[in-house]
N, C-alpha and C positions, 0 to 999 in steps of 0.2 A: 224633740222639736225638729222638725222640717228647715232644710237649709232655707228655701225658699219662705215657711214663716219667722225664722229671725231675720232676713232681708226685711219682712214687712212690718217687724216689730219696732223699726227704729232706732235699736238700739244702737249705738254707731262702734261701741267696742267690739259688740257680737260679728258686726257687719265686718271690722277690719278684720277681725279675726278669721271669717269668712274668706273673705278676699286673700289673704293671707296665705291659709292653706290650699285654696284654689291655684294661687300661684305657684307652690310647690310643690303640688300634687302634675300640674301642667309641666313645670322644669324637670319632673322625677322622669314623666313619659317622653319627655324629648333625651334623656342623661339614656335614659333605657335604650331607646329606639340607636342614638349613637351607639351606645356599648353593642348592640346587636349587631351594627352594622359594622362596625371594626372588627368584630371576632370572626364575621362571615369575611370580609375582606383579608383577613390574615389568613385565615386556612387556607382559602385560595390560592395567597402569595406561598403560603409554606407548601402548598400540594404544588405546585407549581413550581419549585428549588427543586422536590422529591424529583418532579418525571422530569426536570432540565436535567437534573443530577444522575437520573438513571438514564438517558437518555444517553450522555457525551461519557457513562461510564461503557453501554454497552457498545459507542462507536468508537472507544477506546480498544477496546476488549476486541472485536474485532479486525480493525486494524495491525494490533499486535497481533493477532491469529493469521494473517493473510500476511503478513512478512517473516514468518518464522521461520526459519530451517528444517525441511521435511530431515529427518531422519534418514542417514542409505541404507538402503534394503540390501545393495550389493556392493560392499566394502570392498571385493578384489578386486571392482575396476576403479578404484581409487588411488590417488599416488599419496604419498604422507610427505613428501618431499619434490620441490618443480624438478620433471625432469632434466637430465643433461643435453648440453647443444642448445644453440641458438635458435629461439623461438621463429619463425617465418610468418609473415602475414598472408591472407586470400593472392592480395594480390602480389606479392611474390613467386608464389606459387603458380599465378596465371601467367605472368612473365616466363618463367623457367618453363614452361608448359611442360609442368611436371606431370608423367604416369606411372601409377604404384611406384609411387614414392617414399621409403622412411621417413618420416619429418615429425617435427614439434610447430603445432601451430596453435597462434595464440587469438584471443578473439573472446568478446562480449557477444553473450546469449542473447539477442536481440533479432527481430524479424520487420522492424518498422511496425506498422498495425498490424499485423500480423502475431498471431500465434507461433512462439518459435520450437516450440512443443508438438514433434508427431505423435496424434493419437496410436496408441495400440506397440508404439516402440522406442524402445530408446535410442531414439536417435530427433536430435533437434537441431537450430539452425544461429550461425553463429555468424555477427558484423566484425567487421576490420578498427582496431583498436587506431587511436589517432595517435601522432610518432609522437613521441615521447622527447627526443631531442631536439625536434620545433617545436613544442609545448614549453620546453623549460619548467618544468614541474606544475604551470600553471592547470589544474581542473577543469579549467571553464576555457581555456586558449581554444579548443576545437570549434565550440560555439561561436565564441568571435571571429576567427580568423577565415576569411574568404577564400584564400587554399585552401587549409584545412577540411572546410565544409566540401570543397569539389571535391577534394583527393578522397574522401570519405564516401560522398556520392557516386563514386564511378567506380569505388572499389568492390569484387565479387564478394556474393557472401559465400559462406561455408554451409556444406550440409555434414552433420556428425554425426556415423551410425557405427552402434556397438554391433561387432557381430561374432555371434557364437562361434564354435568350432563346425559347427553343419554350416558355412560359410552365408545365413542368414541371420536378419536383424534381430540380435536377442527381443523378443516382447513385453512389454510392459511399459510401464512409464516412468520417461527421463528424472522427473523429479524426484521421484521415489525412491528410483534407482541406486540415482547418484547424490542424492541433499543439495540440489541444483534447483534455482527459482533466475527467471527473467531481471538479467538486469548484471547477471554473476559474469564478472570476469575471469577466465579459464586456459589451462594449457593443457593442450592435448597431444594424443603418441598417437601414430598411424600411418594407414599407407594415403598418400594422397595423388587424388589426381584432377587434371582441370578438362572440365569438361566445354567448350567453346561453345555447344549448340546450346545450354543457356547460361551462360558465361556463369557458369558457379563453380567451386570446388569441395571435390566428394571425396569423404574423409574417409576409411574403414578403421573406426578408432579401437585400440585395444586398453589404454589407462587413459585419466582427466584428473588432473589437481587442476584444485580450487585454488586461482590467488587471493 
């Protein structure tokens, strides 16, 4: 028998019955349609963890790659120990208008926006360290202090170039060379001289410990 002839049969059991399963057959397809639409919503949220996850893993991954210490290629012009003698800053050296000079001079591999890295040699470009005994051990003293920041601003920078025994720039590149990246505080051995027409000083360096 036809839903629609026990409807017309009267019977009022058949009918509840009817009505009954109607309504839980209606609840089954809405509990369904939910369940469908949660599972599609979850995958989402879960595929959506995966590529966050893979995502801050491979900006991880990279980061650690682009701060890591290249390997030196050329261990002999490395010191294993700071050399002897008092380290000199640029601008000491522009004072003394030193030419071929012996000296130890000390200085952060930095160039401003600039790349402090000569293509093709090793030899790169080094800023004037902020003093240390008006810092009082403080890090960050440089940054605050309004001296500081002139005396920093007006001080030369330094150009560092390794040179062969053919009295030119060994080739290759400083990073490799040396296990040197941007940002490395350094002392260096060599002859130095101040050059006025553009207030820099030119190192001919022969070793460089890393501090």
């Amino acid at each position: 028998m036809s839903v629609n002839a026990v409807r017309c049969s009267g019977n009022p059991v058949l009918v509840r019955w009817i009505i009954k399963a109607e309504s839980l057959l209606s609840e089954g397809r809405w509990l369904m349609k939910m369940f469908i639409g949660l599972t599609r919503f979850t995958f989402v949220a879960v595929l959506g963890c995966v590529v966050l996850v893979g995502c801050d893993s491979a900006e991880l991954a990279t980061t650690d790659a682009s701060q890591a210490r290249p390997q030196a290629t050329s261990p002999e012009l490395l010191l294993s120990e700071a050399p002897e003698g008092e380290a000199k800053t640029p601008t000491e050296i522009k004072e003394a208008e030193m030419e071929n000079e012996v000296v130890v001079i000390a200085g952060r591999i930095d160039a401003g926006d600039s790349d402090p890295f000569q293509p093709g040699e090793v030899a790169f470009m080094i800023s004037q360290l902020p003093d240390e005994d008006h810092a009082g051990g403080d890090p960050e003293h440089a940054d605050n202090c309004p001296f500081c920041k002139r005396k920093l601003a007006m001080a030369p920078k330094a150009i560092v170039r390794f040179v062969g025994a053919d009295g030119n720039v060994i080739p290759g590149d400083a990073r490799t060379a040396l296990g040197i990246k941007k940002g490395d505080v350094v002392l260096v051995t060599g002859s130095a001289t101040f050059n006025a027409d553009i207030d820099t000083v030119m190192v001919d360096a022969t070793k460089l410990y890393l501090r």
